[in-house]
N, C-alpha and C positions, 0 to 999 in steps of 0.2 A: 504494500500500500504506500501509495506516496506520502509525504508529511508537508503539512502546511505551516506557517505563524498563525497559531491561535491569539484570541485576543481575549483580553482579561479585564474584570470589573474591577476597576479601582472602588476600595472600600472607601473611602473618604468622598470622594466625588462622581463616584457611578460612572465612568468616562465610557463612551459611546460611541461603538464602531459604527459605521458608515452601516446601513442599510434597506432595503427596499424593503417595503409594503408590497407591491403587487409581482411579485418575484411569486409563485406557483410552486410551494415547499408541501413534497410526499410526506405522506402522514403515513409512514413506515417504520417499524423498528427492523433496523438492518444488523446483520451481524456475519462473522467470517469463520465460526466453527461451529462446531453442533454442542447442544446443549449437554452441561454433567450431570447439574442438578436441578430436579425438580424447581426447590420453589425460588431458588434466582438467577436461573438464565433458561429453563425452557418456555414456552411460548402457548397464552391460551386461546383458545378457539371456544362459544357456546352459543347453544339455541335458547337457553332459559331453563329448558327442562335437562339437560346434558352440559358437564363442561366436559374438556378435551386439552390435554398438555401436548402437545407434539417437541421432542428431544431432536429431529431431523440428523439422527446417526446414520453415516453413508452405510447402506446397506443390510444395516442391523437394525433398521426401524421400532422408536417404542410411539404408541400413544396412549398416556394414561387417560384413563375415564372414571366421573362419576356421574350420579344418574340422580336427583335431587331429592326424590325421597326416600331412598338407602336408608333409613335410621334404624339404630339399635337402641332398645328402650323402650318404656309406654309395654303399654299391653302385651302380651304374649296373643296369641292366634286365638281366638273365642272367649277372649277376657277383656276387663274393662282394666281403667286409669284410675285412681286416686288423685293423678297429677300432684301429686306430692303434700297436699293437704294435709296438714294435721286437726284433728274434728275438734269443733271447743276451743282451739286455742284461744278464741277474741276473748276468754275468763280473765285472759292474763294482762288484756291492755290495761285496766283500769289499777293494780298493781305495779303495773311499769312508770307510767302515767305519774302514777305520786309517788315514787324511788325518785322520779327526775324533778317533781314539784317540791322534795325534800333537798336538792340539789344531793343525793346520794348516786352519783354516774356511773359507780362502779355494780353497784347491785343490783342497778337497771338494768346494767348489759347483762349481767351474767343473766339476769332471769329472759329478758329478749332473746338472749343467745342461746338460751334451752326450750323458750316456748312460742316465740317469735320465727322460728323461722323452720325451711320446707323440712320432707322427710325423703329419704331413698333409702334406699335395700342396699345397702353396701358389699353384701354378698354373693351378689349378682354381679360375677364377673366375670370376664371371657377372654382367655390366652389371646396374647396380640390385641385384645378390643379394648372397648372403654372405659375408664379408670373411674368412672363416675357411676360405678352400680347402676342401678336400672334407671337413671337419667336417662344413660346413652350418650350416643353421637352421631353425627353424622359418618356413614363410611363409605370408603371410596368401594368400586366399583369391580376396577381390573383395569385388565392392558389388553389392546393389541398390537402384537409382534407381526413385523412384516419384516421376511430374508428375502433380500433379493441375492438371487444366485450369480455369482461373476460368470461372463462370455468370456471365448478366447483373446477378446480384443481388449480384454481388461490386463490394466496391471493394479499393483496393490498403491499406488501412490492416486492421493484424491488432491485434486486442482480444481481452482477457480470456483470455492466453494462460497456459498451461499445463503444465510438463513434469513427469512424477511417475513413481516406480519403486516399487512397491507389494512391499515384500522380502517381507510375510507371505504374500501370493499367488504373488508371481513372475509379476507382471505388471507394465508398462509402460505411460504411458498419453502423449502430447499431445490439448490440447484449445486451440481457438482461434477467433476469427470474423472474416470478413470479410463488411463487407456486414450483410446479416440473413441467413445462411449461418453455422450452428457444423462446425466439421468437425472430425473427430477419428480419432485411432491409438490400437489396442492392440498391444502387443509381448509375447510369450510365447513359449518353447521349449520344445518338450514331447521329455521322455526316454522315455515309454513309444510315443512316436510319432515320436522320431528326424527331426523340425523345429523349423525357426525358422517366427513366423508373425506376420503383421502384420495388423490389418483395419483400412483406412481408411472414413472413410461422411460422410456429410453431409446437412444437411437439406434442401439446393436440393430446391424443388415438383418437379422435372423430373429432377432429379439432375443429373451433370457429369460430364466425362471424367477417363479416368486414362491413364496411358502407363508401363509399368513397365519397366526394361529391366536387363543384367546386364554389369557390366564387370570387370577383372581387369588388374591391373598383368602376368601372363606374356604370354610371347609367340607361342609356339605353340600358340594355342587357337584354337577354333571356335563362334562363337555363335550358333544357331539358332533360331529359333519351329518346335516340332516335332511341333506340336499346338494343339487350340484352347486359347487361354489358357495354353500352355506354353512357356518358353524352354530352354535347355541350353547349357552352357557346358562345351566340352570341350576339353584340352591334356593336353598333357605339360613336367613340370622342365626347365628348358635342362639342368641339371647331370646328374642320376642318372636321366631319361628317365622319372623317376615320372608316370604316367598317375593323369587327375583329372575329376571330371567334377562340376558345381551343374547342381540343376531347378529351376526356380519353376513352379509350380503356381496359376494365377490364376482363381479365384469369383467369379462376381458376378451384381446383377439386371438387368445393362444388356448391351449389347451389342456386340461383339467387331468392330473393325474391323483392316482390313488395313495394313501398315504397309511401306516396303519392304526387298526383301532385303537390302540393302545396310544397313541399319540395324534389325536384328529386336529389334522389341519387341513388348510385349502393348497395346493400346490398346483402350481400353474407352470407349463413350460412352452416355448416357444413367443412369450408375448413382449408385444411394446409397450403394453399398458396393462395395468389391472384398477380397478373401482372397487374399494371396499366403503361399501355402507354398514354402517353400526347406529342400531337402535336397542335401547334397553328400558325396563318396567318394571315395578312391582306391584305389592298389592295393598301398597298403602293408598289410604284415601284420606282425607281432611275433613272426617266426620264423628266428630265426639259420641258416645266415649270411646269406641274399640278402634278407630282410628286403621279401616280396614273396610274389601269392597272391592278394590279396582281387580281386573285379569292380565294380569301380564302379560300369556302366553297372545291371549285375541288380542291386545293392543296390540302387539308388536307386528302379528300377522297383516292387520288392517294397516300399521306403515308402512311395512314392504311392499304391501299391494297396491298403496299410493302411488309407489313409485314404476310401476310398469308403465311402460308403453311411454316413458318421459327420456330423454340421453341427459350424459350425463351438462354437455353445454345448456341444457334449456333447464336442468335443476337449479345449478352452478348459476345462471343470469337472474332465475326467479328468487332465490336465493341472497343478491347481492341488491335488486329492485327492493325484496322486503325490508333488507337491513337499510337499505339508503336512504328509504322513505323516512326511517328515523333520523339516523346520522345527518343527515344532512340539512336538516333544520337549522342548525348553528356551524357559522364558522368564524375562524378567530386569525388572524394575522394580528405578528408583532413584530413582522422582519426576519430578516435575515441575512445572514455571513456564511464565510469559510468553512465553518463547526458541522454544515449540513452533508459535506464531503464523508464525514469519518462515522464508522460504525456506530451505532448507540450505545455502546459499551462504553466506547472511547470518550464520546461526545458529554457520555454522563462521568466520567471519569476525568473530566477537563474541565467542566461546568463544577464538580464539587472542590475543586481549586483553585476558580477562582473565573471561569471564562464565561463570556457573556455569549450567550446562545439562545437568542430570543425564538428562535423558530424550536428548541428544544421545549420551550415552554408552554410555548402554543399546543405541541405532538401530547406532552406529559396531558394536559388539558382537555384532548379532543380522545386521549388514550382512556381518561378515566369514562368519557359516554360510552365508550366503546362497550370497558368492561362490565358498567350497569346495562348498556343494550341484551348483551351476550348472557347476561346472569338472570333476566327478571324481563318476563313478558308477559302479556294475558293467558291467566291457564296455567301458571307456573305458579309454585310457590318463590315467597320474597327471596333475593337473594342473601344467602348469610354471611356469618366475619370472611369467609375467605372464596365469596359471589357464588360460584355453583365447582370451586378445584377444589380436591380434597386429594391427596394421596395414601390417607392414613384410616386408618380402622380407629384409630386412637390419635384424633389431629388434636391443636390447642383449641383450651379452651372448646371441645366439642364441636367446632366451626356452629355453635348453635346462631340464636337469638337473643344477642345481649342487648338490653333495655335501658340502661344507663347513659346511654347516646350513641352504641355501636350501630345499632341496626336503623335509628334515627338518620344519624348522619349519611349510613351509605345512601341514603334516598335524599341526599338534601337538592343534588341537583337534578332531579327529575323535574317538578315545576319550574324551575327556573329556566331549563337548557331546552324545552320545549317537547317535553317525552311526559304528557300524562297517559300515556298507555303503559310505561315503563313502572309507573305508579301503582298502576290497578293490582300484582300480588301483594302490593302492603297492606292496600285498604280493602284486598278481600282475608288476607290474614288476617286482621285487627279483626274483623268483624268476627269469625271465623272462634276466637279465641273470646267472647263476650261467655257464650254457656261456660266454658270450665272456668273462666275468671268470676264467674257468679258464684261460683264454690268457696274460692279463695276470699271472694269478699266477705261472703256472709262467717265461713269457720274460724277467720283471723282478724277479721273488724266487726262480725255483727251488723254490716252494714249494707244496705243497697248497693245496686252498680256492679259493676265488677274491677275484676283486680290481675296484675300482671307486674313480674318482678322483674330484678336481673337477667338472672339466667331461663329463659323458653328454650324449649323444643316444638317440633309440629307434631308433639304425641301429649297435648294436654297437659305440660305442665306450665302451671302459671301460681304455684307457689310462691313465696320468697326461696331464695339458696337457702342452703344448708347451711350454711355461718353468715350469722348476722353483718359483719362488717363490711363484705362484700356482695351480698343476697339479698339484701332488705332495701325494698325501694317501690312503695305505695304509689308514686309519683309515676310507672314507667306508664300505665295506660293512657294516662291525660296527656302524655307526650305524643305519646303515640297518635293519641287525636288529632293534635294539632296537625298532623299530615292531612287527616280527615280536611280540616278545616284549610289548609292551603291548597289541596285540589281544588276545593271552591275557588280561592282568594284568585287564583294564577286561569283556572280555567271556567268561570262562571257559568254556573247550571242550575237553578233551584230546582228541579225535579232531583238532581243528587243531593244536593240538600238537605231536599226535604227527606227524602227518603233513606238515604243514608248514613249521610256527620251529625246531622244535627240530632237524630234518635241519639247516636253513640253519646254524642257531648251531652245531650241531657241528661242520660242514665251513669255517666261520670261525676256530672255536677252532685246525685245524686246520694254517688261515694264522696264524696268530700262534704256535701251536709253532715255527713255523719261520724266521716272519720276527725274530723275537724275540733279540737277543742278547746275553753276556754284557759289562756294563760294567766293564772292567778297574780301571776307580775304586772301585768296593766291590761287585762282584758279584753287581749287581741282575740283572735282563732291564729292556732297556728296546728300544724301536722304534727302529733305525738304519739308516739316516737317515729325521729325523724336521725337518719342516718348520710350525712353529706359524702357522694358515692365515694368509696373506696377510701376517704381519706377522715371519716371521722369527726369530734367523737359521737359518743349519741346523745341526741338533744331533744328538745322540744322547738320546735320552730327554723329550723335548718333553711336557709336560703332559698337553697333550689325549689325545696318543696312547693315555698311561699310563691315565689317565681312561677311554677307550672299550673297549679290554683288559678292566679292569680289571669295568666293568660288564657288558659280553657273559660274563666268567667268572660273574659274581654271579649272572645272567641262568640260564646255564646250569645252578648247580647248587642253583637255586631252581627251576627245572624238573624237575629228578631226584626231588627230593621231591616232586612232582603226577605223575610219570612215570616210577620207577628206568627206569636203561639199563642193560640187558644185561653192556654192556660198562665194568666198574667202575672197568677201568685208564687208562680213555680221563676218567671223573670223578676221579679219583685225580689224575690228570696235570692238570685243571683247576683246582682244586685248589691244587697246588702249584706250579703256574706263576703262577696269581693272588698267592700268600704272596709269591714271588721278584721278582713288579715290584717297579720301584724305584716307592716308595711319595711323597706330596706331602709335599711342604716349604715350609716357609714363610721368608721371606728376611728380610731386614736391615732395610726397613720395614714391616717385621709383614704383608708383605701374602703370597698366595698366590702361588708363581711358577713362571712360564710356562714355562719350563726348566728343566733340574737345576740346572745353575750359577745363581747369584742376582744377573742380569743385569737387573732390572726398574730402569725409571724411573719415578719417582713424578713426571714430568713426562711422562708417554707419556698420550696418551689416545687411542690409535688405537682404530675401531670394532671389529676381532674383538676379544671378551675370550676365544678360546675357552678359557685351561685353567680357567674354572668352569663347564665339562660337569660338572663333580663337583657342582656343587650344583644346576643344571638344562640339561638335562631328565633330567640322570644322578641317584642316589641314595648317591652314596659321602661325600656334604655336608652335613649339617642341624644347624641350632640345636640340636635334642632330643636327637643323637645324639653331637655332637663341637662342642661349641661353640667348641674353638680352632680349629679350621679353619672352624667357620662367619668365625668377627671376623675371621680372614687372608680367606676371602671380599672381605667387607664391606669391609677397608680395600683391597683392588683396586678396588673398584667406587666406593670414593672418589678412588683416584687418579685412575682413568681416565674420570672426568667424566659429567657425564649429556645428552652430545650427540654425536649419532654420526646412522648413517644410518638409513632404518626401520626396517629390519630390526634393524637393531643398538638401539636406543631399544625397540624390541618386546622385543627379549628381553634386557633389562633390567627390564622390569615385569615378568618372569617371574623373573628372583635376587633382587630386592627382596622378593617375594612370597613367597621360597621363605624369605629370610632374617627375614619375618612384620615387616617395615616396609612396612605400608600405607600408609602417610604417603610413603614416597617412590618406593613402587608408583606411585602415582598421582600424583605429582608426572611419572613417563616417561610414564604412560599419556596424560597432556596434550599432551604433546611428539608421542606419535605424530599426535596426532590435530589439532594444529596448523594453518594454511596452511601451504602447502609453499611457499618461496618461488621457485624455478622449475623447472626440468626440466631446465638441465644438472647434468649425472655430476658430484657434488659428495660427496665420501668423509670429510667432515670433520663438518658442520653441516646436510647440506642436506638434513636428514630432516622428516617432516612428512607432511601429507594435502594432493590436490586438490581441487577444489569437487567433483568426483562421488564425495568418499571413497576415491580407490584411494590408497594411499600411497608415499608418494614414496621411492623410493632415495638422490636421483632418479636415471631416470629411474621411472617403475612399477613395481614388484612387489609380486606376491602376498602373501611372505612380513610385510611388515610387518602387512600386516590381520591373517595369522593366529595371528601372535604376540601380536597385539593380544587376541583371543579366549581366545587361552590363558592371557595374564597374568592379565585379568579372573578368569578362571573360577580360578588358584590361589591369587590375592587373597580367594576366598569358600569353597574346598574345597579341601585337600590328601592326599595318601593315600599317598604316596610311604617315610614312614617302617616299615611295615611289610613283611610280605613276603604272598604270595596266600594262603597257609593260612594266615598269622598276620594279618590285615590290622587298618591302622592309619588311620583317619577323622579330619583336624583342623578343625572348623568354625567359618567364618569366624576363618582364623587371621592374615589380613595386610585386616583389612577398615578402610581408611580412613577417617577423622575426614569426609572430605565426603561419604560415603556413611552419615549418622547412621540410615535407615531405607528399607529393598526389601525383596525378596521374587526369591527363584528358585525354581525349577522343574525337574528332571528333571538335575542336572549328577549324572554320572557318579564313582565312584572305582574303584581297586582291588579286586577282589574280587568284582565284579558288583553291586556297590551304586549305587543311584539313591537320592538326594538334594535335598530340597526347604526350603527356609527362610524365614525371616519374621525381621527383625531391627527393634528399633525405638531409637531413644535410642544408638545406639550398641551396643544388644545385643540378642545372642539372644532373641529369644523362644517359637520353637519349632523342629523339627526334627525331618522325617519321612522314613525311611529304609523304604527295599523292597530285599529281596536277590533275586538269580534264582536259576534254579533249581540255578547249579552253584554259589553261594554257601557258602564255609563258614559252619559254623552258627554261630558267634559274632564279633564284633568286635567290635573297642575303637573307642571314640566317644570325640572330647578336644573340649573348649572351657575355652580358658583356663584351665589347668593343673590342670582339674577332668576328671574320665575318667566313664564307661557303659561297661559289658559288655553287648552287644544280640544278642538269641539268638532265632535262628528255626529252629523244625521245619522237618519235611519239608517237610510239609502247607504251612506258611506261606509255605517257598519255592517251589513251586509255585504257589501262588496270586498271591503278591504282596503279600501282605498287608502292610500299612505299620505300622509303629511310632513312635510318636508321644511325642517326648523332649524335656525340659526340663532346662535346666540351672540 
C-alpha cells in the first residue's frame, strides 16, 4: 500500500485541512486481510430477525450466525414463567420506607437487598451456557463452513486481497487471488426474504470444488443433507427444551457430489459459483406466559419456497431496494482528505492519534443506521446490547435487555434519523411486556401499572435483578415510554396515540400514583426506595427517578392537548402529582445532584451520570429555558470527567450537544470513536471502537454506536424545546469548530418536520424544511438567537413542499 502525509488535529486550535463537501466518499469499511476475531475485526451482515459475522478466510470460509430468539431461560416446553417475581414482596416496602425515613441506609439495603429484589434458580445451569440460572441468555446459533477446494492453477500465496462492507448497499464483499484464479464473496441478508446469503465464484477455466457444511456449539442436535444441495441443523436448549432448527440452501453450475453420513455436507465440484442460502427458527413466540407456539421446521420451509423461481441478481437488487429505502433517508457530508485512501483499520488507527478525518466520521455515523437497520425491523424482536451478533452460548451481560439506558439509547436514533419503522420492535416489545410487568407491579409495589427493571429477557422476566444495586430500577418502564411518546413527537398520528402511548403512559402514571410517596422532610413525593443506576447509594428521592416521573407526567399532558381524555380527574391528578415531586436541586459545588441530600463528589467520575435524564434525552433541562440548571448540568459533566465506557462517552456527546458546546461535543464524539484498547470488562476508561467499528464497553455493545448517531444528529438539529403543537426547531445549535462546512439531508425533529442543511465557514447557509401531513401549520425556526415563523397550508403539507430559509 502506498503511504501518504496524514494530517493531524491540533489540540489547541483544531487546525483544518483543506477539504471538499461534494467530493462523493464510499461509505465502506475496507480492509487488507481476513478477519481473526470475532468481535473486533470480522464484519456484520442482518435482516432483523438473523445477524451474520462473515471472517472472509481465503478458502476456509466461517460465517457465524445467530437467529434472534435462541434464548435459554423462561419456561421449559409446557410450563409457565414466574419471571422472576417474588409473591408479597411489596410487605417489605413500607419497612424499607422508614429504615430510610430513620436515615438508617444501611439496614435499608440489607433488607431491599433480600426482599426487594428478583428470584432465579441458580441451579439451573448448563456446561458452556448461561451463568445466570434460569434467566438465561441469548445464544448464538452456529456456523457455516464453506472449503473451497484449490485448482491446479492455484498456488498457496493469496494477492490482492480484499475485505469490504459496502453500508450504502448492505452488502459485503472478499476479493483475493491465488495462482491466476481471483475468487470472490458477496454477503447480504435480505429482510423481505428472511436470509442470510453468500455467493462465492471464481474464474478457474474448469471451475473448483466447494464443501459447505453447518456446525453449532448445542448438543442435542441433528445435522443432515436433506436434499440436493441442502443441509439442516436441528436441536433443542439443554435448559428450556426450546426446539430450533438452520437450512442452507446451496446453487450452483457445477455439480453435487456425495459426501458421507457421518459427516453431511454439500460438496460441489466442477463450479464457478455456488449460492448458499441460510434460514433459521424456533419455536419461540412472544406470548406470555409459556412464551412458545411458532414451527420452525414450516417457517423455514415457507422461506425456501419464497425463494424459487427468483436468481440470485433479482434477490440481491430486491434486497438492497429494501435496505435503501431506509438508509437513504439521511445523509451527512463533513468533507474530506487523504485519510479516505487507507484501510479503516489504518484510518481508525491514525484518527485515534491525533488525525483529522472528517469523512471517517460521517462512515462511523451513517455505520451506526446501518447496524440499527440490520438488527431491528417490523416482525422482529428489538435489537439487544450487542443488535442481533452473538457468538457465545454465555455472551456479556446475557446480550439481554438492559433498562437502565442500554436498550433506550440503542433506539435513540431511530426518530430522529428518519427510521420509524426501525422503531416498531420497541414499541411492540414494551407493549408486549405490560401483562408480566403487571405481576411485578402489583407482588413488589402493591400497585397498579406495570413494572420493568434492569435486566429483561423476551421470556417474561420483568423482575428487578437479583442484587439490589444493580437490579432495582422502578423507573425503566416510564423510560421506556417515552419512546412511546417520541414516535408520536417525530412522526404524528393520533390514531397511534390514541391507541397505543397514550393507554401505556396512562397505566404508568398509574404506577407512580402509587409507588410515589410522601417525604417527611418537606412533603414532596418522591420514589422510595430509589437506587441511582449502578452507582448508588439507596435513597428516597434519587434524581433520575424524579426526572423520569416527572417527564412521562409532561408527556402525558402534552398529549391531552392533541387528545382530551374523557376522564379529566385522572389529568387533574397528573397534574398535581407532577407540581408535588420533589423538584432538582442543585448542591454545594454548583453542580446538579444525584440525590436529594447533597452527597456528590467532585472527585466521583463514575460512568452513569444518570440524574441528567433532565437535560437528555429528557426535556425538563435546556440553556433556552432555565439556564441555572443548564450551568448545575455543565458543572456535573465537569466533574465527572470525559472518560467512561461507550456507552457512557456516547451519551455524553449527547448533554454537551444539548448544552450547545460543540466544541466539547466532539471533543466525546472522538473518544467514542477511538481504538479501543482491548476487550476486557473495563468500567472506568476502557471505552472506544474496534477495527470493524463496533464499540467497545468493553466488551461490545450496541449502545455506544447508537449514541454515537444521536449525538451527531443533536450536535446539527435540536427540537426538544418546544412542545408538538407549539414546536421549536434549533439549527445547527452545538455545530463544532472542526466541522467548518457539510451538508445533511433528511434529519428529523419534532412535529413531523424533515430537515436538510448546507453550512459553510462555520455557518448556515441554507435550510430547507418539509412538514407532513399531520404537521402543525406553523413553527418557530432558531439559528443563533435569530428566530422564522414557517407556515405551511394544507395543501403544502400534503405535498411536501419545502421551504427554503436563510438566516
Amino acid at each position: 500500500m502506498k503511504h501518504k502525509t496524514l494530517t493531524f488535529l491540533a489540540v489547541a486550535t483544531i487546525g483544518l485541512a483543506p477539504l471538499s463537501v461534494e467530493a462523493a466518499v464510499p461509505l465502506k469499511l475496507t480492509y487488507d486481510r481476513p478477519a481473526k476475531d470475532w468481535m473486533t475485526e470480522a464484519l456484520p451482515i442482518g435482516n432483523g430477525y438473523m445477524g451474520a459475522m462473515f471472517f472472509g478466510t481465503p478458502m476456509e470460509d466461517v460465517i457465524q450466525f445467530s437467529e434472534e430468539s435462541l434464548w435459554e431461560g423462561g419456561p421449559e416446553t409446557g410450563g409457565t414463567y414466574d419471571g422472576g417475581n417474588k409473591i408479597g414482596a411489596w410487605k417489605y416496602l413500607a419497612p424499607v420506607r422508614a429504615l430510610l425515613d430513620s436515615g438508617q441506609l444501611d439496614k435499608a439495603y440489607a433488607l431491599a437487598n433480600s426482599q426487594l429484589t428478583g428470584r432465579i434458580d441458580g441451579s439451573k445451569t448448563y456446561p458452556g451456557g448461561p451463568s445466570f440460572g434460569d434467566y438465561g441468555a441469548q445464544q448464538t446459533f452456529g456456523e457455516v463452513l464453506v472449503r473451497t477446494l484449490p485448482t491446479g492453477a492455484d498456488t498457496d500465496t493469496v494477492s490482492d486481497y480484499r475485505r469490504e462492507l459496502d453500508i450504502a448497499q448492505a452488502v459485503g464483499g472478499v476479493n483475493y487471488r491465488r495462482g491466476t484464479v481471483d475468487y470472490s464473496t458477496e454477503y447480504w441478508a435480505s429482510y423481505p426474504k428472511r436470509v442470510v446469503v453468500a455467493r462465492y465464484s471464481n474464474t478457474a477455466p474448469t471451475g473448483c470444488g466447494y464443501e459447505v457444511a453447518l456446525a453449532t456449539p448445542h448438543k442435542d442436535v441433528t445435522i443432515r443433507r436433506t436434499a440436493s444441495g441442502q443441509l439442516t441443523l436441528e436441536g433443542r436448549l439443554a435448559g428450556n427444551k426450546l426446539g430450533f432448527e438452520a437450512v442452507v440452501q446451496v446453487l450452483t453450475d457445477g455439480k453435487f457430489v456425495s459426501t458421507p453420513k457421518t459427516a453431511p455436507a454439500v460438496k460441489v465440484e466442477g463450479a464457478h459459483y455456488i449460492e448458499v442460502y441460510l434460514t433459521a427458527a424456533t419455536e419461540y413466540r412472544n406470548s406470555y406466559p409459556d412464551y412458545r407456539g411458532n414451527d420452525p421446521e414450516a417457517q423455514n420451509k415457507q422461506v425456501l419456497a419464497a425463494l424459487k423461481g427468483n436468481s440470485y441478481d433479482s434477490l440481491k437488487a430486491e434486497h438492497i431496494r429494501d435496505y435503501r429505502s431506509l438508509f437513504d433517508r439521511v445523509s451527512l457530508e463533513l468533507g474530506t482528505n487523504s485519510q479516505t485512501d487507507f484501510m479503516t483499520s489504518e484510518r481508525q488507527l491514525q484518527y485515534g492519534m491525533g488525525a483529522y478525518d472528517p469523512a471517517l466520521e460521517a462512515l462511523f455515523f451513517q455505520w451506526g443506521r446501518y447496524l440499527l437497520i440490520s438488527s431491528s425491523r417490523p416482525g422482529t424482536l428489538p435489537a439487544h446490547l450487542q443488535g442481533k451478533w452473538n457468538n457465545s452460548a454465555n455472551p456479556p451481560w446475557a446480550c439481554d435487555y438492559h433498562m437502565n439506558i442500554n436498550l433506550q439509547m440503542i433506539y435513540w436514533p431511530a426518530p430522529l434519523t428518519g427510521l420509524p419503522e426501525v422503531n416498531r420492535p420497541l414499541i411492540d416489545y414494551i407493549l408486549s411486556l405490560r401483562e408480566p410487568g403487571r405481576v411485578t407491579a402489583r407482588e413488589f409495589f402493591n400497585a397498579r401499572g406495570w413494572s420493568v427493571h434492569t435486566m429483561n429477557n423476551p421470556l417474561g422476566y420483568t423482575a428487578p435483578g437479583w442484587e439490589f444495586n444493580w437490579g432495582y430500577a422502578p423507573n425503566s418502564a416510564s423510560w421506556l415510554a417515552q419512546h412511546l411518546w417520541e414516535q408520536f413527537a417525530f412522526y404524528p398520528d393520533t390514531a397511534y396515540l390514541r391507541s397505543v402511548a397514550y393507554p401505556v403512559m396512562k397505566e404508568l402514571a398509574h404506577f407512580w400514583f402509587d409507588y410515589l410517596s410522601v417525604d417527611p422532610r418537606d412533603s414532596t413525593l418522591v420514589s422510595s426506595p430509589s437506587y441511582s443506576p449502578e452507582h448508588g447509594a439507596i435513597s428516597a428521592g434519587a434524581t433520575m427517578d424524579q426526572e423520569i416521573a416527572w417527564d412521562l407526567f409532561t408527556n402525558i399532558l402534552e398529549a391531552d392537548r392533541v387528545l382530551p381524555d374523557a376522564d379529566r380527574a385522572f389529568i387533574d391528578s397528573v397534574a398535581m402529582v407532577r407540581q408535588r415531586l420533589s423538584p432538582l436541586k442543585i448542591g454545594r459545588y454548583g453542580q446538579l445532584q444525584e440525590w436529594k441530600a447533597d452527597l456528590d463528589d467532585p472527585q466521583d467520575n463514575h460512568r452513569h451520570v444518570s440524574h441528567l435524564f433532565a437535560l437528555h434525552p429528557g426535556r425538563q433541562i435546556a440553556p433556552q429555558t432555565d439556564p441555572r440548571l443548564a450551568e448545575a448540568a455543565r458543572k456535573t459533566l465537569v466533574y465527572r470527567g470525559d472518560d467512561g465506557t461507550g456507552w457512557s462517552l456516547a451519551w455524553k456527546i449527547n448533554f454537551w450537544a444539548r448544552l450547545q458546546d460543540g466544541d466539547h461535543a466532539y471533543t466525546m464524539s472522538r473518544r467514542v470513536l477511538r481504538p479501543a484498547g482491548g476487550v476486557a470488562t473495563n468500567m472506568a476508561t476502557g471505552g472506544g471502537s474496534y477495527s470493524n467499528l463496533f464499540c467497545a464497553h468493553p466488551p461490545y455493545q450496541m449502545d455506544g454506536n447508537m449514541g454515537y448517531v444521536s449525538g451527531v444528529t443533536e450536535m446539527l438539529l435540536q427540537s426538544h424545546t418546544g412542545t408538538v403543537l407549539e414546536p421549536v426547531i434549533d439549527l445547527l445549535p452545538a455545530l463544532p469548530a472542526a466541522w467548518p462546512q457539510g451538508k445533511v439531508r433528511g434529519l428529523h425533529a419534532r412535529g413531523g418536520y424533515t430537515v436538510d442543511m448546507v453550512w459553510e465557514n462555520g455557518k448556515l447557509a441554507e435550510a430547507v424544511i418539509r412538514a407532513c401531513e399531520n404537521s402543525p401549520e406553523t413553527v418557530t425556526v432558531r439559528y443563533r438567537g435569530t428566530e422564522q415563523k414557517v407556515s405551511f397550508s394544507s395543501s403544502e403539507r400534503q405535498s411536501g413542499t419545502e421551504k427554503h430559509l436563510k438566516f
